[in-house]
NUDOZA-568900 format. One line per 5 residues: their letters; for each residue y, x, z of N, C-alpha, C, O. Coordinates in nm, 3 decimals. Each point is the difference from the previous one (the first is absolute). Layout:
residues N
A = Y,X,Z,Y,X,Z,Y,X,Z,Y,X,Z  ...
***
This chain:
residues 119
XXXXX = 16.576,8.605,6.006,-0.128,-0.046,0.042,-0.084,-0.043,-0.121,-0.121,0.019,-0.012  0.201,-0.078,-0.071,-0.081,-0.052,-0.147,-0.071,0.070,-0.046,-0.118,-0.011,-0.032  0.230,0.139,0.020,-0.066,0.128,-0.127,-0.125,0.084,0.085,-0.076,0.075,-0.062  0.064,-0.093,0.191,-0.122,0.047,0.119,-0.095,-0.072,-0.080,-0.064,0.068,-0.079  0.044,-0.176,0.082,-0.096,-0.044,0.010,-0.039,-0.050,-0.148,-0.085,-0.088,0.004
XXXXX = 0.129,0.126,-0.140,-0.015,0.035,-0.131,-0.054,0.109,-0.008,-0.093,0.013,-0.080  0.134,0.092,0.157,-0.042,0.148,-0.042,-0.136,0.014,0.090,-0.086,0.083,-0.029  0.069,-0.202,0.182,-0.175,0.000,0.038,-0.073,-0.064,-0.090,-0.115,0.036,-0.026  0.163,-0.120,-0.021,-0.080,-0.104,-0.146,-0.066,0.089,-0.091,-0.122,0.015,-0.016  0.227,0.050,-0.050,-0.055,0.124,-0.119,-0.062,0.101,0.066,-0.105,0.021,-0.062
XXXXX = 0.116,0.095,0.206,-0.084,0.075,-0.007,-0.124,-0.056,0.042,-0.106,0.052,-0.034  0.115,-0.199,0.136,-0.133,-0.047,-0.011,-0.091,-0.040,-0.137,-0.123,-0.002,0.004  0.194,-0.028,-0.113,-0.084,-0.056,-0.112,-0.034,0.119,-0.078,-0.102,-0.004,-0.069  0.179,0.114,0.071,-0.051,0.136,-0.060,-0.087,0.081,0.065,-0.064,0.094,-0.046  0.068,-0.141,0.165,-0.114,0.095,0.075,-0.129,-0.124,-0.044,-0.109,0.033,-0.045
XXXXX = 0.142,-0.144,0.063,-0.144,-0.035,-0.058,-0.058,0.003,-0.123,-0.120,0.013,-0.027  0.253,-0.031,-0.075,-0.095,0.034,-0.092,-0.050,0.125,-0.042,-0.056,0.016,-0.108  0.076,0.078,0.196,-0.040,0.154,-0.021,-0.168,0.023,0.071,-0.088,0.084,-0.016  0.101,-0.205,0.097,-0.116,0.038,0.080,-0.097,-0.097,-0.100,-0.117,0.034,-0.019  0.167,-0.144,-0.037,-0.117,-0.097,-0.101,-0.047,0.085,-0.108,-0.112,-0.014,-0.048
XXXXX = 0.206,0.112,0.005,-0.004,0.057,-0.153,-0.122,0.115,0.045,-0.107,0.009,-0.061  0.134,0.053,0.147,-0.081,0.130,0.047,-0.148,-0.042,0.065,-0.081,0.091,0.015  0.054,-0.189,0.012,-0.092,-0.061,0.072,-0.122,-0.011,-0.100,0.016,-0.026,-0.120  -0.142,0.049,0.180,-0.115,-0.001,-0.073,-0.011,-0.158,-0.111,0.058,-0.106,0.021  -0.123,0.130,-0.102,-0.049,-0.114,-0.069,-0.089,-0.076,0.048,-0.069,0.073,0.071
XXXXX = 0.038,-0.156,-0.069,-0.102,-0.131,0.108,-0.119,0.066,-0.077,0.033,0.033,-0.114  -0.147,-0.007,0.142,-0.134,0.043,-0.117,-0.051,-0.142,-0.026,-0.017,-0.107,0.058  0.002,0.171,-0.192,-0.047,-0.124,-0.110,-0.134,0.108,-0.013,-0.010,0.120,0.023  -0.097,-0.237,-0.077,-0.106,0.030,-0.030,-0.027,0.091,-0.144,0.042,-0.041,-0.109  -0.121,0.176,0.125,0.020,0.053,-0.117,-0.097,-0.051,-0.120,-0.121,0.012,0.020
XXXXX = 0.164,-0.068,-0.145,-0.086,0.019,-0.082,-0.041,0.096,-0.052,0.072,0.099,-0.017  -0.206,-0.106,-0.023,-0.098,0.124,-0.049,0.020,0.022,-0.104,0.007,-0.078,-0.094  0.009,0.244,0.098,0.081,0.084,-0.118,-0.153,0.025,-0.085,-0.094,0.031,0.073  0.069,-0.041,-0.207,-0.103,0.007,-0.064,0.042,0.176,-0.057,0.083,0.053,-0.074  -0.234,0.003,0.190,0.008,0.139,-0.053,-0.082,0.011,-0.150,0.014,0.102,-0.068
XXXXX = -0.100,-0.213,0.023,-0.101,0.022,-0.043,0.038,0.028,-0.161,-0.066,-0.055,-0.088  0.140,0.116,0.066,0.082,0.019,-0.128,-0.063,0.087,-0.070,-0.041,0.101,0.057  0.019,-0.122,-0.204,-0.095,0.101,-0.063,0.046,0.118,0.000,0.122,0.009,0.017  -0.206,0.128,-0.036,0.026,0.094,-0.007,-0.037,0.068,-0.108,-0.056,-0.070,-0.085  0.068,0.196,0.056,-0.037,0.093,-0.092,-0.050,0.093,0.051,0.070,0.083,0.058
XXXXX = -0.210,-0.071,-0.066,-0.045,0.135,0.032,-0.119,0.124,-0.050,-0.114,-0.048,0.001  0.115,0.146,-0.029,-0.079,0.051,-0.036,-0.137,0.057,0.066,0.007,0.069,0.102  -0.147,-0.103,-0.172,-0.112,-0.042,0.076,-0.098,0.106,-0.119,0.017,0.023,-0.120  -0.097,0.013,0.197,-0.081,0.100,-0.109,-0.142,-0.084,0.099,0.006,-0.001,0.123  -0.141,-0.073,-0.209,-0.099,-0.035,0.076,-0.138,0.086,-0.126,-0.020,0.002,-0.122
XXXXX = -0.048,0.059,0.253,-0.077,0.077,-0.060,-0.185,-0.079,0.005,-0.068,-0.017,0.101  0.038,-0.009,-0.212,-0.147,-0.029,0.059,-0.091,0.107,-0.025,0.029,0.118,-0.022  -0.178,-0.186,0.026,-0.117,0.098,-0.020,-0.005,0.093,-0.106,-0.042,0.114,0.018  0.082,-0.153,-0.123,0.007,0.008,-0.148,0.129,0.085,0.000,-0.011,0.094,-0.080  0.097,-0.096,0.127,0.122,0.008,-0.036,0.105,-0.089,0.035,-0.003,-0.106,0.062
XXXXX = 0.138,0.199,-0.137,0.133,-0.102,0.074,-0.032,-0.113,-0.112,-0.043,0.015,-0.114  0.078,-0.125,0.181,0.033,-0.142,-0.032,0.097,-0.044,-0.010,0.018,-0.096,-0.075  0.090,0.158,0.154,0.181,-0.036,-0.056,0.085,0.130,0.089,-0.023,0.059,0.105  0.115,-0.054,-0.192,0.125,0.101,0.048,0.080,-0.034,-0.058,-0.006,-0.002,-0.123  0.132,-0.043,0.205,0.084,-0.076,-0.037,0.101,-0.083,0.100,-0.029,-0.029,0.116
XXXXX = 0.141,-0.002,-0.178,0.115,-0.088,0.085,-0.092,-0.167,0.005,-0.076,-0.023,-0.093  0.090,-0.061,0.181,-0.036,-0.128,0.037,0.064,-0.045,0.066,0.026,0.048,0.110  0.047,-0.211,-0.175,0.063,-0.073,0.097,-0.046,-0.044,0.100,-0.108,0.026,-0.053  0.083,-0.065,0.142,-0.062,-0.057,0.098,0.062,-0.072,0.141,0.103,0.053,0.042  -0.143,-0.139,0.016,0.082,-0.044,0.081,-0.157,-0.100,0.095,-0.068,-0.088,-0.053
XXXXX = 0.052,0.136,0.180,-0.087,-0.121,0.077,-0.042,-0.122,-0.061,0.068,-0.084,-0.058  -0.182,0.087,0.078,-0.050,-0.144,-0.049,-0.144,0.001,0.017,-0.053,0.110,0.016  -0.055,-0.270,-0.019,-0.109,0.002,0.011,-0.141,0.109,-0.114,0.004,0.002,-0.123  -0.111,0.073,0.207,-0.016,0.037,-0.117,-0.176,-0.070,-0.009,-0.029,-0.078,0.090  -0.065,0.104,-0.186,-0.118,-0.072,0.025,-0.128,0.102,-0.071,-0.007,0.031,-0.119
XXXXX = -0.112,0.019,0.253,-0.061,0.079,-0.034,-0.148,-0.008,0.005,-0.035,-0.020,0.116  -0.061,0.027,-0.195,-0.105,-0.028,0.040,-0.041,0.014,0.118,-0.079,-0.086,0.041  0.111,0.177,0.034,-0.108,0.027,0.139,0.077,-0.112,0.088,-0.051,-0.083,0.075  0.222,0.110,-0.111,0.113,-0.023,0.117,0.041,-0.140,-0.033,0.058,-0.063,0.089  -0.079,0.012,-0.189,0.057,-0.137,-0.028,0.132,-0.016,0.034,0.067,0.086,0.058
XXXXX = -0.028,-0.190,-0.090,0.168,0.024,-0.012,0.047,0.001,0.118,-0.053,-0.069,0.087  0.197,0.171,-0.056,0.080,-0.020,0.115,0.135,0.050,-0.012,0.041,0.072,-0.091  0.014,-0.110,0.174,0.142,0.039,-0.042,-0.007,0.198,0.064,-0.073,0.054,0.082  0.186,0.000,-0.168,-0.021,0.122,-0.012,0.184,0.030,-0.026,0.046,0.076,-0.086  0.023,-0.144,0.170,0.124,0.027,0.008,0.090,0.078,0.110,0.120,-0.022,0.013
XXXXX = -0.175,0.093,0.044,-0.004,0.030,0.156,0.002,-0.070,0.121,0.032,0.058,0.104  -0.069,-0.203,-0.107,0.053,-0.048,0.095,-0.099,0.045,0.107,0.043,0.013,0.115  -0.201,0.017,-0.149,-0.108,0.011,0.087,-0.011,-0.155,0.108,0.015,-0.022,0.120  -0.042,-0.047,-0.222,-0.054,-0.144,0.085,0.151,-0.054,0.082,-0.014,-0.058,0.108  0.083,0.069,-0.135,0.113,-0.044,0.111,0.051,0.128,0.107,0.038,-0.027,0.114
XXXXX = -0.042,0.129,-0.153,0.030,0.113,0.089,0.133,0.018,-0.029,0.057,0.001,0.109  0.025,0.015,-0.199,0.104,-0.003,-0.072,0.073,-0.107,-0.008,-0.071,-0.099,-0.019  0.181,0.075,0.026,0.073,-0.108,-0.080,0.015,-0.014,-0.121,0.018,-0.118,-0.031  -0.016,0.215,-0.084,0.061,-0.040,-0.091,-0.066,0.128,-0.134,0.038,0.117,0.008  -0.124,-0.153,-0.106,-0.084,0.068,-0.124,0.067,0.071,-0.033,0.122,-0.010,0.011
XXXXX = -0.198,0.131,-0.077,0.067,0.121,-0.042,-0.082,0.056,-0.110,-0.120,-0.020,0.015  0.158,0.091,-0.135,-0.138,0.064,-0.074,-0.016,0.083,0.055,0.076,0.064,0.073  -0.206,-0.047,-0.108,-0.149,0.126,0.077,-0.065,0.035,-0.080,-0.048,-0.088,-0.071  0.015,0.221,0.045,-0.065,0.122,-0.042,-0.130,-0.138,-0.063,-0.032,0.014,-0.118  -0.032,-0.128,0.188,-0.099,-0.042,-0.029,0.055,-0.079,-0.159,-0.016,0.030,-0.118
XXXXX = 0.062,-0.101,0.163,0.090,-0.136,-0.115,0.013,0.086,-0.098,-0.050,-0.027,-0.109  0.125,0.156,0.131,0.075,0.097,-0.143,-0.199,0.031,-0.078,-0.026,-0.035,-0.115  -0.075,0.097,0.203,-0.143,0.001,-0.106,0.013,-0.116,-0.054,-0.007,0.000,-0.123  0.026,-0.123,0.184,-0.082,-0.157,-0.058,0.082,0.021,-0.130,-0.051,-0.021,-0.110  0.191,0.066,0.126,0.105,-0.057,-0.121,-0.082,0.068,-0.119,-0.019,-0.051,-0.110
XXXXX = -0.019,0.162,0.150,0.001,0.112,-0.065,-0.110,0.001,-0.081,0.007,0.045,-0.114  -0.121,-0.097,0.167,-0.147,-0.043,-0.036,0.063,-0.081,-0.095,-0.014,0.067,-0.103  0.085,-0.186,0.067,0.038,-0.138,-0.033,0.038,0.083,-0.113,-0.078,-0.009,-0.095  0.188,0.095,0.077,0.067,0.000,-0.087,-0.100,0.135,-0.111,0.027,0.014,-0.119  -0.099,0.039,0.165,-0.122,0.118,-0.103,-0.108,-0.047,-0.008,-0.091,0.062,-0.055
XXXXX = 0.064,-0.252,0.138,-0.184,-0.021,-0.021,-0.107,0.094,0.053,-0.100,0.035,-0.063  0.132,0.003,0.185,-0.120,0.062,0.077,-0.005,-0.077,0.111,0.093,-0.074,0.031  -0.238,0.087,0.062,0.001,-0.094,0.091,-0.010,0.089,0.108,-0.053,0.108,-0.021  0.100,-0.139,0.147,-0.016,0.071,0.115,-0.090,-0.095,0.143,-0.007,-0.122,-0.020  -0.039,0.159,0.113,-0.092,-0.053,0.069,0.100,0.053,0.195,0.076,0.094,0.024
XXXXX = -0.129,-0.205,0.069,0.020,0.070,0.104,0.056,-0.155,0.088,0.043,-0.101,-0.056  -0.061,0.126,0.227,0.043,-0.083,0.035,0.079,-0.006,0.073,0.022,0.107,0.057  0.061,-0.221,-0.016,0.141,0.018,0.096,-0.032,-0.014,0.188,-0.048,-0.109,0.032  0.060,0.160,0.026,-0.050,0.033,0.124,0.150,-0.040,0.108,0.108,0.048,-0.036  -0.111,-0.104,0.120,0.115,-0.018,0.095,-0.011,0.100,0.069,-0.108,0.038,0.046
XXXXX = 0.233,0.025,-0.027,0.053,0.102,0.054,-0.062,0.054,0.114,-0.008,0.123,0.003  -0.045,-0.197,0.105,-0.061,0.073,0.088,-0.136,0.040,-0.051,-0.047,0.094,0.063  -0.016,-0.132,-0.141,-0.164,0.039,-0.068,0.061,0.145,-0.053,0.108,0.045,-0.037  -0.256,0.006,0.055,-0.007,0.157,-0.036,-0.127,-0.059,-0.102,-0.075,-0.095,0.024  0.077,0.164,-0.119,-0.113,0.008,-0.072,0.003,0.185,-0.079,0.094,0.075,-0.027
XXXX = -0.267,-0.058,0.011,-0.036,0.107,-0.034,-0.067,-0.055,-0.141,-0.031,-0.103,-0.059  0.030,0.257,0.050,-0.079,-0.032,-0.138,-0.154,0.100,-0.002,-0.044,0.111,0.030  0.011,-0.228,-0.083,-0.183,0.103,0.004,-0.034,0.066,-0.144,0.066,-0.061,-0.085  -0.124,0.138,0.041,-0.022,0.068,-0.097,-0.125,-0.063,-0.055,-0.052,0.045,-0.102
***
């Protein structure tokens, strides 16, 4: 009768701990993975005159500041649409302007605005 009820002890404690081990993890809250990591990329910007840069540029999201557009952030988030900044085609000109001394113009528009351009 002893050894009965030793051998329900152990397959009861092995079946549980098979079922604790296999069992989901409780969710913990995720912290935010920072995509916003610089990059390397190659950017050719052409003006009126001519090209103005061709070339690799680090770049990574960040605020940029323009005469028409005045400063805004230009990391993808689009005002809170996003969780979490990214570099953009925009940030990589600003870097790019920064690093050859040319200036560029234009303004930042929230995502649902359409804007045209008039001639």
């Amino acid at each position: 009768m002893h050894l009965r009820s030793v051998r329900r002890t152990l397959i009861t404690t092995t079946a549980l701990g098979l079922a604790l081990a296999s069992a989901p993890a409780v969710a913990q809250p995720r912290t935010a993975v920072s995509t916003n990591a610089p990059v390397k990329v190659v950017l050719t910007v052409q003006g009126p005159d001519g090209r103005l840069f061709k070339g690799r540029i680090k770049t990574k999201g960040h605020e940029v500041t323009t005469a028409t557009g005045g400063t805004h952030a230009c990391d993808g988030t689009n005002g809170g649409a996003h969780p979490s900044a990214v570099p953009t085609p925009t940030a990589a000109l600003d870097d790019a302007a920064r690093k050859r001394h040319f200036t560029w113009d234009g303004r930042g528009t929230p995502r649902s605005t359409t804007t045209r351009s008039t001639p």
